[in-house]
N, C-alpha and C positions, 0 to 999 in steps of 0.2 A: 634379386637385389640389383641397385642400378649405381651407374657411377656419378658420386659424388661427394663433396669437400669433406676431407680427413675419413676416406676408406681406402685401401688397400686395392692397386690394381694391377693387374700381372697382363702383361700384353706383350702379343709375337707380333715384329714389325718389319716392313721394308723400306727406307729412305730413298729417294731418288730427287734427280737436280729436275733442271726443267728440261735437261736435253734426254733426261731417261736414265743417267749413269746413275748404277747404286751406290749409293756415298755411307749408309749404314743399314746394319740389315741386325735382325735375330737368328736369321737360318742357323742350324749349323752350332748354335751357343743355347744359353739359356734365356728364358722369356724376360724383357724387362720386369721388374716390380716398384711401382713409386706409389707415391704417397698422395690422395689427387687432392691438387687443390693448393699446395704450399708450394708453389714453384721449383717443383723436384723436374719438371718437363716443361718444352716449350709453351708459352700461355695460349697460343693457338690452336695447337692439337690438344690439350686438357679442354679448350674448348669445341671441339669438333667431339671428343669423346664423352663428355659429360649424358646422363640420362643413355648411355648405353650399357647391357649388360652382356654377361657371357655367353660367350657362342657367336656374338655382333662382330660384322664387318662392317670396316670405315675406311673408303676412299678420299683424302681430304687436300686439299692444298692449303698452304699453310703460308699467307703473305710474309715480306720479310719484316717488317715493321711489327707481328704478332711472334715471329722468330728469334733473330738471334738481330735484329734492329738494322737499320740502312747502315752503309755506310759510312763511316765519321772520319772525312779527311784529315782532321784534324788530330788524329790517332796515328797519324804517319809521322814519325823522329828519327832526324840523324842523330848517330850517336858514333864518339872513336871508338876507334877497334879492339881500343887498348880497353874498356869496358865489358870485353868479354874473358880479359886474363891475358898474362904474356902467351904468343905463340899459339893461340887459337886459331883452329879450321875453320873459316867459316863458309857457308856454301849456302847458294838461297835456297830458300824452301825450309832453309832450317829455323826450329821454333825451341824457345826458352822461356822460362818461366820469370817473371821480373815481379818483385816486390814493386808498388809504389801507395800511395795515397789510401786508394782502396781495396789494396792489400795483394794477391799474386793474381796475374793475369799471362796468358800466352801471350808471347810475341812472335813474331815470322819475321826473318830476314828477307827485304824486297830486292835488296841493292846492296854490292858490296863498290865503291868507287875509292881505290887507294888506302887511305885509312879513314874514310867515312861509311860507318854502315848504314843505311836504310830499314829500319824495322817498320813492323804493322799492327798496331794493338787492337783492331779491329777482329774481330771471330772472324773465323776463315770462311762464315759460312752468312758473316753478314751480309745484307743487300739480295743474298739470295730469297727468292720461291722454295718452298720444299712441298716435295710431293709424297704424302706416307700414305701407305700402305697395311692398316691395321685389322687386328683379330685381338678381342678382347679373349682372354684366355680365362682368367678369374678375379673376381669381387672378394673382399670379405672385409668386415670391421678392422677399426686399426686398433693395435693396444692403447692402453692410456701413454705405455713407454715411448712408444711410436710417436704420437697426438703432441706430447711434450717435447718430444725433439726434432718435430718437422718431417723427419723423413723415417723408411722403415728400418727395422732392425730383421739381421737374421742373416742367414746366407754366405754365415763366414764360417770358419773350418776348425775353430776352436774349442768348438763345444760346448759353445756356451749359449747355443737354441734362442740366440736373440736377446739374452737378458744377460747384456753386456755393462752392467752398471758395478757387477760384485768384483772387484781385482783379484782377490783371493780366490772366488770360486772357480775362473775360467780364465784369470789372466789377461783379461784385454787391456784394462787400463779401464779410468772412468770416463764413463759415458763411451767406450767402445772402441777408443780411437785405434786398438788392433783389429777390429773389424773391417776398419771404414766408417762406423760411423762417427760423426765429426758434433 
């Protein structure tokens, strides 16, 4: 079986920038599993992966414009201080979640100046190259429950084997949402 749109693919990976730093990795955790094809993964590396099958190594670079997209200066806002609550710490590097338009996105603090802060709604990983490091681990069909909701099911601790739709039977909630899936 080979990989392709709406099958199930489990794969051990290693991230790296372009200076070599591992920025994410599988070691150590469990293997990714996503959904290929429905933008559960960068669209770059779904396409570096595509027509591979188990047991396949894939060294690939992965432009930033197929990643997580250039840089949008235009994602840089000041905002007061007082928009993080009375008596808030704030310290750069630090990231929060903000409601807006198209619904919740990360932000990073760039700049804090008196009471103006600096955020960045850009991915932190925009503008970069990424360099992965993959092993296809295993292929297999997706459910039809899968197919219908985009992404896979399964891998949560409730017991309820992926078939997270019954409230009664295992308690997630409908369509999953104690699982993670969304």
């Amino acid at each position: 079986m080979v990989i392709e749109k709406d099958r199930v693919v489990t794969i051990d990976y290693k991230l790296q920038d372009s200076e070599g730093e591992v920025l994410d990795s599988s070691e150590g955790t469990e293997p990714l599993v996503y959904l290929h094809g429905n933008d559960n993964i960068i669209a770059g590396l779904e396409k570096h992966l595509a027509g591979k099958s188990a047991g396949d190594k894939v060294d690939c670079v992965v432009p930033a414009k197929e990643a997580y997209g250039e840089r949008d200066e235009s994602l840089m806002f000041k905002v007061s201080k007082s928009e993080f609550g009375d008596g808030a710490e704030l310290d750069l590097g630090m990231q929060f979640e903000a409601h807006g338009e198209g619904g919740a996105q990360i932000v990073t603090v760039v700049g804090i100046e008196g009471d103006e802060v600096t955020i960045d709604a850009n991915h932190p990983l925009a503008g970069e190259e990424l360099h992965f490091s993959v092993k296809v681990v295993d292929i297999r069909e997706a459910t039809a429950e899968e197919l219908a909701h985009g992404h896979i099911h399964g891998g949560c601790d409730c017991g309820c084997e992926g078939d997270c739709g019954d409230d009664e039977e295992c308690g997630c909630g409908d369509h999953g949402e104690g699982c993670g899936c969304h």
